[in-house]
N, CA, C and O atoms as CSV, one atom per row, in Angstrom:
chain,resi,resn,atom,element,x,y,z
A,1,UNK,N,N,5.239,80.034,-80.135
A,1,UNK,CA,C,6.229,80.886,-80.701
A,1,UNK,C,C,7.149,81.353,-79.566
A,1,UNK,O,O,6.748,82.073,-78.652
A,2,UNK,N,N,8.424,80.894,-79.679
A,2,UNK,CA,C,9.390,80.849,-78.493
A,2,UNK,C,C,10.523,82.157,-79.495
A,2,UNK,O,O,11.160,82.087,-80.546
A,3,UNK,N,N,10.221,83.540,-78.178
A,3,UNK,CA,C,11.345,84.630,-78.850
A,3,UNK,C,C,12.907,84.369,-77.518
A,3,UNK,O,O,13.182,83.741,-76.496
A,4,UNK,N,N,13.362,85.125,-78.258
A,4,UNK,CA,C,15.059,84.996,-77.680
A,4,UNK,C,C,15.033,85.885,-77.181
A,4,UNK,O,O,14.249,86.699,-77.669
A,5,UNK,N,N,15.891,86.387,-75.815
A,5,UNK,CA,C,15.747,87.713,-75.367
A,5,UNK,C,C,16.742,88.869,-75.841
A,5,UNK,O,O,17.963,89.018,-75.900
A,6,UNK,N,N,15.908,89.411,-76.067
A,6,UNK,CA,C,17.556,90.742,-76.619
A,6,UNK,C,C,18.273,91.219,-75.804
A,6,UNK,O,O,17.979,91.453,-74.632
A,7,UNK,N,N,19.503,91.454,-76.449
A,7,UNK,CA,C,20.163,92.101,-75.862
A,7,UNK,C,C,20.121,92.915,-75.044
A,7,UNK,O,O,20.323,93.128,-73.849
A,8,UNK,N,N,19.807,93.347,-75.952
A,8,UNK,CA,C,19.103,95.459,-75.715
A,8,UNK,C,C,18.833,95.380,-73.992
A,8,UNK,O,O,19.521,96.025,-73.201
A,9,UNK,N,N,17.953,94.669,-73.666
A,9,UNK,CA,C,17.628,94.579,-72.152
A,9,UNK,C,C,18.762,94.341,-71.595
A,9,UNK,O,O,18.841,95.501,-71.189
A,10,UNK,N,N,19.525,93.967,-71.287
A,10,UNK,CA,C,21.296,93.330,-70.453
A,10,UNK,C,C,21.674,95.061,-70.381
A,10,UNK,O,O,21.706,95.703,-69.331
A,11,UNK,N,N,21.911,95.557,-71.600
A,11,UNK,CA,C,22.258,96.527,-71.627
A,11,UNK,C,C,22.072,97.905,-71.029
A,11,UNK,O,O,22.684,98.556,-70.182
A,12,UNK,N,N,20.907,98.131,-71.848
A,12,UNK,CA,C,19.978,99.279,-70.842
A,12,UNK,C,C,19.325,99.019,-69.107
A,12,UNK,O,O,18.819,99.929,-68.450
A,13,UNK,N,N,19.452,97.905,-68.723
A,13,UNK,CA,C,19.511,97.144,-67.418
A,13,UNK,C,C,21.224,98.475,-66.505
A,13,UNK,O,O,21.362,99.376,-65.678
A,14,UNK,N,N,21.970,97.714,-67.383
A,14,UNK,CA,C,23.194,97.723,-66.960
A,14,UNK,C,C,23.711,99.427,-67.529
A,14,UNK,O,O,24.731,99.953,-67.081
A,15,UNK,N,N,22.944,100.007,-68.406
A,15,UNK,CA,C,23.317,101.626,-68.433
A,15,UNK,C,C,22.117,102.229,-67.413
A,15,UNK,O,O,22.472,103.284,-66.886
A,16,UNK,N,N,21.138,101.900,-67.132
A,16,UNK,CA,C,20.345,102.881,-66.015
A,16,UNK,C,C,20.925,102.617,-64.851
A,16,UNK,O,O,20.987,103.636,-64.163
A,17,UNK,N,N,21.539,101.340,-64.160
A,17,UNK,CA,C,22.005,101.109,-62.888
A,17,UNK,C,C,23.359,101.946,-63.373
A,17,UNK,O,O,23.507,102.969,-62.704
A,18,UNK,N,N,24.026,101.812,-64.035
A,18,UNK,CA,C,25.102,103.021,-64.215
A,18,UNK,C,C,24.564,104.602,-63.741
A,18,UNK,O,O,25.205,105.288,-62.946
A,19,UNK,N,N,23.491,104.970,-64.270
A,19,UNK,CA,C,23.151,106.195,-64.233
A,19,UNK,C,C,22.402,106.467,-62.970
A,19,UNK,O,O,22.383,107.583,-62.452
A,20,UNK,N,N,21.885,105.594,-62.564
A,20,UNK,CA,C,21.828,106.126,-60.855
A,20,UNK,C,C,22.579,105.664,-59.730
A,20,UNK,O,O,22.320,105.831,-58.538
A,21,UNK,N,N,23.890,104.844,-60.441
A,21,UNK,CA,C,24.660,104.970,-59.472
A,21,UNK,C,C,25.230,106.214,-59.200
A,21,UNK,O,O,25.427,106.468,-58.012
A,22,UNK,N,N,25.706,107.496,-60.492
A,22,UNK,CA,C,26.397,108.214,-60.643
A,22,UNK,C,C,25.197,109.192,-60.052
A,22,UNK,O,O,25.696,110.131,-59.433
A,23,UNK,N,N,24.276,109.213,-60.067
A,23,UNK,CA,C,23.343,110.056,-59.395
A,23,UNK,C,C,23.403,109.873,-57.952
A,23,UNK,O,O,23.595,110.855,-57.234
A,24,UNK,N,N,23.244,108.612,-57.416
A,24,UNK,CA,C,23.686,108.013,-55.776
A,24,UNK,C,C,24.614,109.015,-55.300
A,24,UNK,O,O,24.448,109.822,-54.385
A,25,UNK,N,N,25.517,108.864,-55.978
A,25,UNK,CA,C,27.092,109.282,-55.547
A,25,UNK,C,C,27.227,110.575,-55.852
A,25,UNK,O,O,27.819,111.081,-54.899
A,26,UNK,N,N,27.049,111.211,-56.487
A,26,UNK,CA,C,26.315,113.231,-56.064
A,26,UNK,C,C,25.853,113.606,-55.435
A,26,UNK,O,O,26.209,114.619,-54.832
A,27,UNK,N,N,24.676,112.899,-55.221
A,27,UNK,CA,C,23.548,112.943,-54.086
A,27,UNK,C,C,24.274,112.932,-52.747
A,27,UNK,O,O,24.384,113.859,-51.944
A,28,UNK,N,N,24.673,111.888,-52.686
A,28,UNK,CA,C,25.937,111.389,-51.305
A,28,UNK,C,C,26.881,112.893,-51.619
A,28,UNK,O,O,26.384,113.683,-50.817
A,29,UNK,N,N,27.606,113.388,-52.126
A,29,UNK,CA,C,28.606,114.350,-52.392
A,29,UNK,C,C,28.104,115.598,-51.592
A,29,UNK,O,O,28.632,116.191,-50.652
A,30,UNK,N,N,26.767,115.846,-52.337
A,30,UNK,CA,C,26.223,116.747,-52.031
A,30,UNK,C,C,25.360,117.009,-50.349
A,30,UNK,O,O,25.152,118.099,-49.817
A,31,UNK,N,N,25.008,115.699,-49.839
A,31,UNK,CA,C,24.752,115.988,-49.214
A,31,UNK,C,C,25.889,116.033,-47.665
A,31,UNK,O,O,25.777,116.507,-46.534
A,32,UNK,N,N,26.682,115.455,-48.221
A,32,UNK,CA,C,27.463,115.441,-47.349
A,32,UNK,C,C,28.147,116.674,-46.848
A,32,UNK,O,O,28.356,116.848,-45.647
A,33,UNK,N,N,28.501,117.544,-47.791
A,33,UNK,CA,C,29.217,118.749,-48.469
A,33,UNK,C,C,28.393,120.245,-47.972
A,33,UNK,O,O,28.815,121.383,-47.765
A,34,UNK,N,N,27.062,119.638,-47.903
A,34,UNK,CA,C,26.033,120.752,-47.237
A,34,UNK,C,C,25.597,120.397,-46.290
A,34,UNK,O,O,24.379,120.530,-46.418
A,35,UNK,N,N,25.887,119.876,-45.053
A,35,UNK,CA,C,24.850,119.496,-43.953
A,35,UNK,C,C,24.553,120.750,-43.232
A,35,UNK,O,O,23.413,120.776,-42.769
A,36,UNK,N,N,25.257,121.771,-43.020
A,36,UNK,CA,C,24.848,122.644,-42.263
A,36,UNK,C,C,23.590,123.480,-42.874
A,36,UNK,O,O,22.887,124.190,-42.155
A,37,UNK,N,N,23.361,123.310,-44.385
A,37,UNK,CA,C,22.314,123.929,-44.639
A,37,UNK,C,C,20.689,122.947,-44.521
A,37,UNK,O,O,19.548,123.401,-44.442
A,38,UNK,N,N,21.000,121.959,-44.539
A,38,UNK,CA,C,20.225,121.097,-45.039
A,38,UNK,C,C,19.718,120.601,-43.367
A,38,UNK,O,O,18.649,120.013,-43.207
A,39,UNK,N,N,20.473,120.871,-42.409
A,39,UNK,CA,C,19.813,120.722,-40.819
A,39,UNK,C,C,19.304,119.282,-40.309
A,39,UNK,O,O,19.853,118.201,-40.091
A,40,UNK,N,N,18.142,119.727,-40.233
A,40,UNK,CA,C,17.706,118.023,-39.765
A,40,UNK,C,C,17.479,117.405,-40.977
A,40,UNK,O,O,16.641,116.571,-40.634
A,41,UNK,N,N,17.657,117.235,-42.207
A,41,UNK,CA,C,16.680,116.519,-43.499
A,41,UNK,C,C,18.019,116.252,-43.845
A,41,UNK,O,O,18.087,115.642,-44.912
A,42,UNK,N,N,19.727,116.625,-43.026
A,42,UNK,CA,C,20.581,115.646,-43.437
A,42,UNK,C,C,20.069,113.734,-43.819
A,42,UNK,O,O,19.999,112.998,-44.803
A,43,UNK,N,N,19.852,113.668,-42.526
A,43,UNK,CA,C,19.802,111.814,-42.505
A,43,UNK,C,C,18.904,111.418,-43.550
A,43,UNK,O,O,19.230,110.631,-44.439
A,44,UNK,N,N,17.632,112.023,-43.439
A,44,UNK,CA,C,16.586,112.079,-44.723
A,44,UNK,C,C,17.523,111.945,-46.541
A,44,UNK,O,O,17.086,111.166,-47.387
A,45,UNK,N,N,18.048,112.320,-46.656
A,45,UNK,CA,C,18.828,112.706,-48.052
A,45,UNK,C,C,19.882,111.958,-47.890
A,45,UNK,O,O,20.543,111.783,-48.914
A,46,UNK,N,N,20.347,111.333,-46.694
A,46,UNK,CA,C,21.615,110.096,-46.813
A,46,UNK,C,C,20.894,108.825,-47.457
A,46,UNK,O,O,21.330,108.180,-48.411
A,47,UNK,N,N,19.601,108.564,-46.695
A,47,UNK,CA,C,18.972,107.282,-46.267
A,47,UNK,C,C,18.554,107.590,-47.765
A,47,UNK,O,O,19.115,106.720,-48.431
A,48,UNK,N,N,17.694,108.579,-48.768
A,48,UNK,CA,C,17.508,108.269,-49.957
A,48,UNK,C,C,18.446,108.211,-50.797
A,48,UNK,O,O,18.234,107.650,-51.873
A,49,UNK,N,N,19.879,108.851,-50.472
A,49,UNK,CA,C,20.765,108.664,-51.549
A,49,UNK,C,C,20.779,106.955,-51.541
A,49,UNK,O,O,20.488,106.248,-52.507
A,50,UNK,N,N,21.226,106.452,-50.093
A,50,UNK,CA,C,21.660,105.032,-50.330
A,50,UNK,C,C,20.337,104.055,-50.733
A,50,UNK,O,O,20.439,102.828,-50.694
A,51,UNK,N,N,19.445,104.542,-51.011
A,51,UNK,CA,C,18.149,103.645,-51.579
A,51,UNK,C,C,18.510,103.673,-53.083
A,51,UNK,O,O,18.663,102.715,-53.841
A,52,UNK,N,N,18.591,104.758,-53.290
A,52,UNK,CA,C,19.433,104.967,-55.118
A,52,UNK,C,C,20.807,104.481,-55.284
A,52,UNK,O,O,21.306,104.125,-56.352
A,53,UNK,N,N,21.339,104.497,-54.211
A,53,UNK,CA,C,22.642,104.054,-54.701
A,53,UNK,C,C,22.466,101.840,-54.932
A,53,UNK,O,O,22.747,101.190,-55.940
A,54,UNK,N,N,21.959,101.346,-53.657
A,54,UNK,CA,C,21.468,99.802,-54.198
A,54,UNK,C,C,20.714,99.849,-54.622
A,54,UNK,O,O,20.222,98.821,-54.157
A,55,UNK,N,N,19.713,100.358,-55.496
A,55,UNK,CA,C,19.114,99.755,-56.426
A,55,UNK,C,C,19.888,99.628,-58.168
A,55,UNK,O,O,19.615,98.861,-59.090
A,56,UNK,N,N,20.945,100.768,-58.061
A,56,UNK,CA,C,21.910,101.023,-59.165
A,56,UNK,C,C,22.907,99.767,-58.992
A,56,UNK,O,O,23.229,99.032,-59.925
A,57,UNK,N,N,23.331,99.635,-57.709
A,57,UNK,CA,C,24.660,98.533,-58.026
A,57,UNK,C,C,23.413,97.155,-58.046
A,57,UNK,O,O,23.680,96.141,-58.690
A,58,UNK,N,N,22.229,97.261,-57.367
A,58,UNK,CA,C,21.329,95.696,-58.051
A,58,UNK,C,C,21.712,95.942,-59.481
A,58,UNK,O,O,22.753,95.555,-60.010
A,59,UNK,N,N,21.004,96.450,-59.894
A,59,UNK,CA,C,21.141,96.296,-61.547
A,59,UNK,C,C,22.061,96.051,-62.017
A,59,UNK,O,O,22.030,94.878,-62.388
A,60,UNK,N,N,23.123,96.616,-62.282
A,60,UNK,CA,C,24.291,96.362,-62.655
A,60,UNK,C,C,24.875,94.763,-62.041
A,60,UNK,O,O,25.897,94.334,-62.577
A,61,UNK,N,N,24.521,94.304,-61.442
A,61,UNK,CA,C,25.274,93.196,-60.788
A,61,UNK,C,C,24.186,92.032,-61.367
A,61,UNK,O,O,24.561,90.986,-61.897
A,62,UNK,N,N,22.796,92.402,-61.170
A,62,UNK,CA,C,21.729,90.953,-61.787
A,62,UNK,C,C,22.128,90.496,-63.152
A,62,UNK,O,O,23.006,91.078,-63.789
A,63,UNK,N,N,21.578,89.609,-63.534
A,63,UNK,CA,C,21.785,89.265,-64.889
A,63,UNK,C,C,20.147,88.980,-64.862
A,63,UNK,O,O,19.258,88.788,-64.032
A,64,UNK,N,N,20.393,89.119,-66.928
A,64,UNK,CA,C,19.331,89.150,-67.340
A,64,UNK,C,C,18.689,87.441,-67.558
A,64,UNK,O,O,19.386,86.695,-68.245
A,65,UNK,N,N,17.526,86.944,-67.030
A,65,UNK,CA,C,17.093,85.383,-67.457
A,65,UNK,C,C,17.336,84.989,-68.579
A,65,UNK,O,O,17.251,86.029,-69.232
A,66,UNK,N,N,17.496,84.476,-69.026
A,66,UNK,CA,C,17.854,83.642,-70.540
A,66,UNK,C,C,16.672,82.686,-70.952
A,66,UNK,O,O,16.748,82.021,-71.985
């Protein structure tokens, strides 16, 4: 029994990498915007924004197997 893949996956693939890109890029805003409070755990909070930020543009950019 051979199923077809849905849609649905392409999609919600391609709306969560949306949604933590837009989270990435706050994160980045924010931390940029506060370094003097945030001290040494600046670089800490760059290096995780940009872990969230490529894993959001992966998604969005993979395609789903067929």
């Amino acid at each position: 029994m051979s199923e077809e893949p849905s849609i649905w996956i392409g999609i919600s693939e391609k709306l969560f990498g949306t949604i933590l890109l837009v989270i990435s890029l706050l994160m980045i805003y924010f931390t940029a915007t506060s370094t003097d409070t945030l001290g040494a755990f600046t670089a800490l909070f760059a290096f995780l924004s940009l872990i969230v930020l490529t894993t959001g543009v992966f998604l969005i950019i993979v395609k789903v197997p067929e």
